[in-house]
KENU-567202 format. One line per 5 residues: number of its first residue (from 1); their letters; for each residue x, y, z of N, C-alpha, C. Coordinates in steps of 0.05 Angstrom, whole numbers, plus 5000, padded with zeros to 4 digits. Layout:
// residues N
NUM) a) X,Y,Z,X,Y,Z,X,Y,Z | ...
***
This chain:
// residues 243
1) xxxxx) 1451,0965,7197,1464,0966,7224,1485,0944,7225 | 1509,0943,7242,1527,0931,7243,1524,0916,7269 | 1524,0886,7266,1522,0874,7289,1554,0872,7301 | 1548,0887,7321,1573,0888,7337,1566,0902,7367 | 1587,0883,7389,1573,0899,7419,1592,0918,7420
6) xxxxx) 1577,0948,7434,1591,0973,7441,1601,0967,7458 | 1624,0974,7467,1633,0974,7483,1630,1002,7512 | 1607,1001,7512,1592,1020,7540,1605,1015,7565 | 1600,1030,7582,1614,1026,7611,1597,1009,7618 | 1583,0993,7619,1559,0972,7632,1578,0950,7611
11) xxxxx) 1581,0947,7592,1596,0923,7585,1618,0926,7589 | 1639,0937,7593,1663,0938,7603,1666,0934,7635 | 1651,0938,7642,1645,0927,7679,1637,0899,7670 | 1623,0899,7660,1613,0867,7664,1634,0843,7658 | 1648,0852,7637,1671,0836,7634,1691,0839,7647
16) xxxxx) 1705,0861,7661,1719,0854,7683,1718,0847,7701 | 1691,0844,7718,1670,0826,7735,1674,0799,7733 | 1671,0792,7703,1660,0761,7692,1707,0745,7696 | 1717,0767,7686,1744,0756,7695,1754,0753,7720 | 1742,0767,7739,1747,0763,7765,1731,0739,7775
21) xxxxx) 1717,0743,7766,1694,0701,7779,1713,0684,7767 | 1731,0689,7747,1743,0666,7729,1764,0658,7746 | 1786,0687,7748,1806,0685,7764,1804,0691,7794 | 1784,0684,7810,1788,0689,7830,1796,0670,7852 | 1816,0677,7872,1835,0666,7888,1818,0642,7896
26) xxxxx) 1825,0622,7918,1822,0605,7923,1810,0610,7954 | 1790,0597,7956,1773,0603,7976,1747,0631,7970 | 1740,0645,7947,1728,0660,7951,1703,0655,7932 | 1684,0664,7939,1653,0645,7928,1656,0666,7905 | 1648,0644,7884,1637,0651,7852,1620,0650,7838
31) xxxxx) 1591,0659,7858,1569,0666,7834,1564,0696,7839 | 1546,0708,7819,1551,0735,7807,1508,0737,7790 | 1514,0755,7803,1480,0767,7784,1489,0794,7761 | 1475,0801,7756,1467,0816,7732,1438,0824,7732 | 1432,0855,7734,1403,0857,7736,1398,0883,7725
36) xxxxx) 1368,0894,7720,1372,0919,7702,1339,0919,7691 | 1337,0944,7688,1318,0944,7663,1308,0929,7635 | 1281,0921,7631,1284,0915,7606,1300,0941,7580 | 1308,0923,7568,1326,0933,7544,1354,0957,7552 | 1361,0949,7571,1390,0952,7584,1418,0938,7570
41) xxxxx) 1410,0917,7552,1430,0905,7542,1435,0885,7552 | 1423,0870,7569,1437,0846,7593,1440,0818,7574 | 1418,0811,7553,1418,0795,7543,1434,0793,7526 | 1441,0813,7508,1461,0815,7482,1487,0816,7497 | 1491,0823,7514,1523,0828,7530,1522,0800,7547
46) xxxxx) 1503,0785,7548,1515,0753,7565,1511,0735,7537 | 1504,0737,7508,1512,0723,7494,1525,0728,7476 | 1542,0751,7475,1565,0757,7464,1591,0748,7483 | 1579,0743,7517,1608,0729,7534,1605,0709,7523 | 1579,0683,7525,1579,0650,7524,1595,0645,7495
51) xxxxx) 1592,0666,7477,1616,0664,7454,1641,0669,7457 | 1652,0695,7469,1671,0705,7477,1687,0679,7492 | 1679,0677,7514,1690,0659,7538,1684,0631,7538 | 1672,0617,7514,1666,0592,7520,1647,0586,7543 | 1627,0606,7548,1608,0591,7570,1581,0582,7566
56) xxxxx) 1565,0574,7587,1547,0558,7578,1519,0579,7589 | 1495,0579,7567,1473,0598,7573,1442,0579,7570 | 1441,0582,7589,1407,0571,7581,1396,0597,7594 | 1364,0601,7581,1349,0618,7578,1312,0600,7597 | 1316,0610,7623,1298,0598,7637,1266,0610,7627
61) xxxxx) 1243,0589,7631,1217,0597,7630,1207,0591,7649 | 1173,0609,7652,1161,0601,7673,1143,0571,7680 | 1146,0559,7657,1146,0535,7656,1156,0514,7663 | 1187,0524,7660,1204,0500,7677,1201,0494,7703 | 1206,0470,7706,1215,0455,7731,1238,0442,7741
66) xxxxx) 1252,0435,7761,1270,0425,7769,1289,0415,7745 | 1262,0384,7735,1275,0373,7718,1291,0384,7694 | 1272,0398,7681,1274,0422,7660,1307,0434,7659 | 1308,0448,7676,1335,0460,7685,1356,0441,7684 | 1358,0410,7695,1380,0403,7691,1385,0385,7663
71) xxxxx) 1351,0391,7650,1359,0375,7621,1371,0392,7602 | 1368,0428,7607,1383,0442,7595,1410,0443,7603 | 1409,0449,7621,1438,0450,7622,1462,0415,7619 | 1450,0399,7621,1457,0374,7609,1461,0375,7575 | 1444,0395,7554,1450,0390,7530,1462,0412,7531
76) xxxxx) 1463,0431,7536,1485,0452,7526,1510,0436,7533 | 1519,0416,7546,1540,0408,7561,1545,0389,7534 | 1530,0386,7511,1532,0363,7502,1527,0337,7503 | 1510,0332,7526,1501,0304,7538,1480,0302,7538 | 1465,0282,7531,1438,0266,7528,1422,0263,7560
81) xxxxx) 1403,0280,7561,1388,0276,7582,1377,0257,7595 | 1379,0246,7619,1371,0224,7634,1337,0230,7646 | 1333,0206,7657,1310,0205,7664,1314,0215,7701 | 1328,0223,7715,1330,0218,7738,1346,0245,7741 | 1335,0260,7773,1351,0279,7780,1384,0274,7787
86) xxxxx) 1385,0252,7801,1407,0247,7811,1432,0240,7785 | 1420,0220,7775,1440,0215,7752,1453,0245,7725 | 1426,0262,7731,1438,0297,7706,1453,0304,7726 | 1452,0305,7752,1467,0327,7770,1486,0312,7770 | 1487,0283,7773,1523,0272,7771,1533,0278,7750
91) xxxxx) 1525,0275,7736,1534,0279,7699,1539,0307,7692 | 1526,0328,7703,1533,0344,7697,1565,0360,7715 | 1562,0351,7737,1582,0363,7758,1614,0343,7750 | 1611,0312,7737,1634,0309,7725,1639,0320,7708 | 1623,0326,7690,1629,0339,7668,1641,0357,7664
96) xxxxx) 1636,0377,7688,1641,0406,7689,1672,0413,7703 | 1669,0384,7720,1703,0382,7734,1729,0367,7714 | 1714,0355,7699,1740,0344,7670,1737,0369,7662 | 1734,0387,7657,1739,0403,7634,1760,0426,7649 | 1783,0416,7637,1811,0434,7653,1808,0470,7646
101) xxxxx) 1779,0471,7632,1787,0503,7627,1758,0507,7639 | 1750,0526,7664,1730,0535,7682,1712,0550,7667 | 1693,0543,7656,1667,0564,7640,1643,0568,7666 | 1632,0591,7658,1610,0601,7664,1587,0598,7652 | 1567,0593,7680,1541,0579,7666,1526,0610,7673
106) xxxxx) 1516,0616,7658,1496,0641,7652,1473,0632,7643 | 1451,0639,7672,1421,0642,7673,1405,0657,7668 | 1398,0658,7641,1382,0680,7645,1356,0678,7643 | 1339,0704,7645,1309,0701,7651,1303,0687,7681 | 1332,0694,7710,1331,0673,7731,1302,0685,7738
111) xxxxx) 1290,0701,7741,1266,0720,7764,1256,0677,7762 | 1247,0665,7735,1235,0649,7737,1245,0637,7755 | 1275,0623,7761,1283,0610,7775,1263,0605,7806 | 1261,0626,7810,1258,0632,7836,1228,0631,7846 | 1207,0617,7830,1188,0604,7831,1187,0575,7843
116) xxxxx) 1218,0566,7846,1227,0534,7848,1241,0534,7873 | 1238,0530,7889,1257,0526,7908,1284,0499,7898 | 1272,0483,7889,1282,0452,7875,1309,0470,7853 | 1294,0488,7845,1317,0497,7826,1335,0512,7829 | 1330,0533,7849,1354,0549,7865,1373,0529,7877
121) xxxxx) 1361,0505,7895,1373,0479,7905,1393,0469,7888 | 1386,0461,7863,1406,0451,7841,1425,0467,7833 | 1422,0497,7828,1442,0514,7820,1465,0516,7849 | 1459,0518,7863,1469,0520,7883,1483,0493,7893 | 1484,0464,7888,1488,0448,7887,1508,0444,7873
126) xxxxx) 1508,0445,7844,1514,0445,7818,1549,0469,7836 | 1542,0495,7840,1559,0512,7845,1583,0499,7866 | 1563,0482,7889,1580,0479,7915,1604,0451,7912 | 1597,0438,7891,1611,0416,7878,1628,0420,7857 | 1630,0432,7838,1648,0438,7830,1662,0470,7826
131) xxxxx) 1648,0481,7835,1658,0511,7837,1657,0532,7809 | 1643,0523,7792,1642,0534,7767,1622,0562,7777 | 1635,0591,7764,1620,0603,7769,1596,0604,7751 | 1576,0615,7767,1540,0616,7757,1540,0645,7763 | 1522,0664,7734,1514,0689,7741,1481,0686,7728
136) xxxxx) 1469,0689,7747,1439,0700,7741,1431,0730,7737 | 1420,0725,7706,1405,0746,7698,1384,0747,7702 | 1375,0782,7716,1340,0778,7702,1339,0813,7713 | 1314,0817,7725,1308,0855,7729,1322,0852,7747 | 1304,0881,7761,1312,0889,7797,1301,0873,7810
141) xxxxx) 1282,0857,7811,1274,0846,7834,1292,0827,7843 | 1309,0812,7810,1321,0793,7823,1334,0793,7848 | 1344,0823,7840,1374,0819,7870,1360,0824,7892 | 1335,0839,7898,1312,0838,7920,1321,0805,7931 | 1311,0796,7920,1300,0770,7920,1331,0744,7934
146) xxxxx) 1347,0756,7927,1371,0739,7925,1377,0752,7961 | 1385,0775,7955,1389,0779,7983,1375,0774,8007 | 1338,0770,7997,1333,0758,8010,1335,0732,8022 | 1356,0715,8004,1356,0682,8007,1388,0684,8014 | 1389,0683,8050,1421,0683,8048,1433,0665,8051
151) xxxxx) 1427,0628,8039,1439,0610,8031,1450,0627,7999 | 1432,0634,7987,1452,0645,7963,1465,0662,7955 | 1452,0685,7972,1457,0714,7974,1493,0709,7988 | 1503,0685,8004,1523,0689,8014,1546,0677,7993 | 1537,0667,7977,1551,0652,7949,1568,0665,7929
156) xxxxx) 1545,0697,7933,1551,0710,7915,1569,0732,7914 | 1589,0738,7898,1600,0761,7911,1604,0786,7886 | 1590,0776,7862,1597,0801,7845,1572,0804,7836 | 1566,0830,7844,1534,0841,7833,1537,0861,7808 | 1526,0859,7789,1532,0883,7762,1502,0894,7756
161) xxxxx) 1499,0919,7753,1472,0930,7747,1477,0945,7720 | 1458,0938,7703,1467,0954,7681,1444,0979,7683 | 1455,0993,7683,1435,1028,7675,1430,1045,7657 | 1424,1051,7653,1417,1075,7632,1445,1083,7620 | 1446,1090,7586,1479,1097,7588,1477,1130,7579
166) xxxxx) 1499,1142,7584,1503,1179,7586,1508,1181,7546 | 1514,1196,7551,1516,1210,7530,1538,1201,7513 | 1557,1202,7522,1590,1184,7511,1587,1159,7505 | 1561,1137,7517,1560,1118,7513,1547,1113,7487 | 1521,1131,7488,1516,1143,7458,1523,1148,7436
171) xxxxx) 1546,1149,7447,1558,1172,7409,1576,1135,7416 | 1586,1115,7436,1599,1085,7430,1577,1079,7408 | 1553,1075,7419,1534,1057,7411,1539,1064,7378 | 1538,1084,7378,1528,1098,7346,1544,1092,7326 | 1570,1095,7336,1594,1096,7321,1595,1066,7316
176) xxxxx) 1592,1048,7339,1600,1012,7330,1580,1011,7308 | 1540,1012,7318,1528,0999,7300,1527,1010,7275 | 1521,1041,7281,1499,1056,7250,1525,1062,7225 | 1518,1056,7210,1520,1058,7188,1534,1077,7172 | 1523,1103,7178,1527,1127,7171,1536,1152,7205
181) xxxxx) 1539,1169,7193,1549,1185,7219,1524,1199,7233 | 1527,1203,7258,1499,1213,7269,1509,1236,7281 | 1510,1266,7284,1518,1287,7295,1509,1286,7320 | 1536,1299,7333,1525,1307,7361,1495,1313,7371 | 1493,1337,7360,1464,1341,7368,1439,1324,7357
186) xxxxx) 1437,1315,7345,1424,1289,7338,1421,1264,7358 | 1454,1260,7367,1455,1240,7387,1450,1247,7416 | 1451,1272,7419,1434,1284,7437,1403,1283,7442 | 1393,1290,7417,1370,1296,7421,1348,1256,7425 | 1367,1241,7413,1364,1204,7418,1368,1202,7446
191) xxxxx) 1383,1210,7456,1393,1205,7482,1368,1211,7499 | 1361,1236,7493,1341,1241,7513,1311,1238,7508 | 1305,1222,7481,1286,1214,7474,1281,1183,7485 | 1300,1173,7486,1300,1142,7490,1308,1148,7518 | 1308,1167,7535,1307,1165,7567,1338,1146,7582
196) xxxxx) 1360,1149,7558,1381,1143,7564,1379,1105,7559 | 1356,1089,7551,1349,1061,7541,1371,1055,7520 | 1388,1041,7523,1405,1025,7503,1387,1013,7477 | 1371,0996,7494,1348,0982,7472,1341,1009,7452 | 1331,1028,7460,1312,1052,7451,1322,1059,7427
201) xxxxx) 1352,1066,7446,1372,1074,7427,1378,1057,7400 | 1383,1044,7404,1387,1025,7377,1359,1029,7358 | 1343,1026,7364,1326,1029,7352,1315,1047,7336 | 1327,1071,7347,1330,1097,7341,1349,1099,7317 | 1383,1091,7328,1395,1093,7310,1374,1084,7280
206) xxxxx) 1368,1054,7276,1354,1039,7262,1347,1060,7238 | 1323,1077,7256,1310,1095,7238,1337,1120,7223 | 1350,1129,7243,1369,1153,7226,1387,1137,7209 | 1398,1115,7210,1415,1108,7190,1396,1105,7158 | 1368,1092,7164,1355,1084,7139,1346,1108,7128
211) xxxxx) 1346,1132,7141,1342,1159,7126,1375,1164,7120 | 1390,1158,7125,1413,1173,7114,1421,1164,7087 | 1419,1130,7097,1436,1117,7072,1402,1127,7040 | 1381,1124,7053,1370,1140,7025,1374,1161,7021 | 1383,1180,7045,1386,1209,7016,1427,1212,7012
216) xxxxx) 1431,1189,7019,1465,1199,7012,1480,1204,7016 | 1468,1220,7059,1481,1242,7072,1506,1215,7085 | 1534,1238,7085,1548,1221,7099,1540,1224,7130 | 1534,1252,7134,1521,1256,7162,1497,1261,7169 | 1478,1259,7197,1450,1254,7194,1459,1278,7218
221) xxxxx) 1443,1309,7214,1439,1320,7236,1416,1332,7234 | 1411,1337,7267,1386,1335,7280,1364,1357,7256 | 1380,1381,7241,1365,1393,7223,1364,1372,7196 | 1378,1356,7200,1366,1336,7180,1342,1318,7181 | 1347,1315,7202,1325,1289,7211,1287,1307,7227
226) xxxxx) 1294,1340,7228,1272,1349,7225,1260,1340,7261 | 1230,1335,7253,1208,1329,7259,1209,1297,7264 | 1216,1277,7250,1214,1254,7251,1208,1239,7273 | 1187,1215,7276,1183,1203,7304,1216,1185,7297 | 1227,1189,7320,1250,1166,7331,1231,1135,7333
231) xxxxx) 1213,1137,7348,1199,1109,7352,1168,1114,7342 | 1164,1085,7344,1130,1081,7337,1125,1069,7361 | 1115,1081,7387,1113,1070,7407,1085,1058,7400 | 1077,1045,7430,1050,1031,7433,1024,1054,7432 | 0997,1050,7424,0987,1077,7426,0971,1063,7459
236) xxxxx) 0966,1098,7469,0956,1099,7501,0928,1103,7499 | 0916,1079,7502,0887,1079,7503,0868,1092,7528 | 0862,1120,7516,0852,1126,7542,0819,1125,7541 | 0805,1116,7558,0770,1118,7560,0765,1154,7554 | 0744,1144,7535,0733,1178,7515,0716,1188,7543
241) xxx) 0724,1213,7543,0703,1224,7562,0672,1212,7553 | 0653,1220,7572,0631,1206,7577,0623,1184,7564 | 0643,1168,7569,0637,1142,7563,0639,1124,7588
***
């Protein structure tokens, strides 16, 4: 497989989203969520931007605390973590205002965030001082959750949901990663095996390219590939009758 991002209509929104927080006029609030399904792509398409765009990504746990959060985002910044909230949040907000070119700090895994009130406080702090845009990743509940908080919910003004991708996005996916060629009806019959899942999909591909490139075929169609499981899912444990 070829590491490379498709360019799907869920990543092509997202990046002209992520340019509009960059360039947007003066006076208009710049944080931005991102939310979706597991294996929607959210994570591989926000660290192909922090490359792309020069921005900055920490990856939150449910472990963190206040502190936590501003010691990450203090070393991605390049700077040596302090002992004190006050002194990372100064340090970090100069830091972020010398730097004549505006990056984006991308949260992801936020759902944790939002265990913290202390840490929504800081991002939001962090945002209202120097104006750097912030986009939080995580599922659906996030944006539940955000709208429910309208200190932040009013901050924000670009929401992106990534969804399930069609069929065209399919035959993107196929063509950037796999290897070998996958026929229509093949990429059909993935599409609707993986329930339209980007994740799925790839994974799928996975399996038809490693049957192609062994038998030689330049093309893999669906009478090629037979019977074959696409995935090895989890098995469904069900209780044996009369037990």
């Amino acid at each position: 497989m070829r590491y490379e991002l498709a360019k799907t209509k869920n990543v092509r929104n997202f990046y002209a989203v992520m340019g509009d927080l960059l360039n947007r006029p003066f006076g208009v609030e710049g944080m931005g969520v991102l939310w979706g399904e597991p294996g929607e792509g959210k994570t591989t398409v926000v660290a192909h931007a922090t490359n792309q765009m020069n921005g900055i990504c920490i990856r939150a746990r449910r472990s963190w605390t206040m502190m936590s959060l501003l010691e990450n985002i203090v070393t991605e910044l390049n700077g040596v973590p302090a002992g004190r909230r006050s002194k990372m949040e100064d340090w970090i907000e100069r830091r972020l205002m010398e730097n004549k070119e505006q990056r984006i700090i991308f949260v992801d895994e936020a759902d944790y965030i939002f265990h913290s009130t202390d840490m929504l406080d800081v991002l939001r702090d962090i945002y209202d001082q120097t104006g750097t845009p912030i986009v939080l990743i995580g599922m659906e509940q996030i944006a539940r959750r955000i709208q429910e908080n309208g200190r932040l919910a009013r901050r924000i003004t670009s929401w992106v949901e990534f969804k399930g991708i069609d069929l065209e996005d399919a035959r993107i996916v196929a063509e950037a990663l796999c290897e070998v060629r996958v026929s229509d009806d093949l990429i059909a019959h993935l599409h609707r095996e993986a329930k339209a899942n980007i994740g799925r999909i790839v994974v799928g591909l996975s399996r038809i390219e490693r049957v192609g490139l062994a038998s030689g075929t330049k093309t893999v169609t669906l009478a090629d590939w037979k019977d074959r499981p696409l995935f090895f899912d989890q098995p469904n444990f069900r209780k044996r009758k009369g037990l």
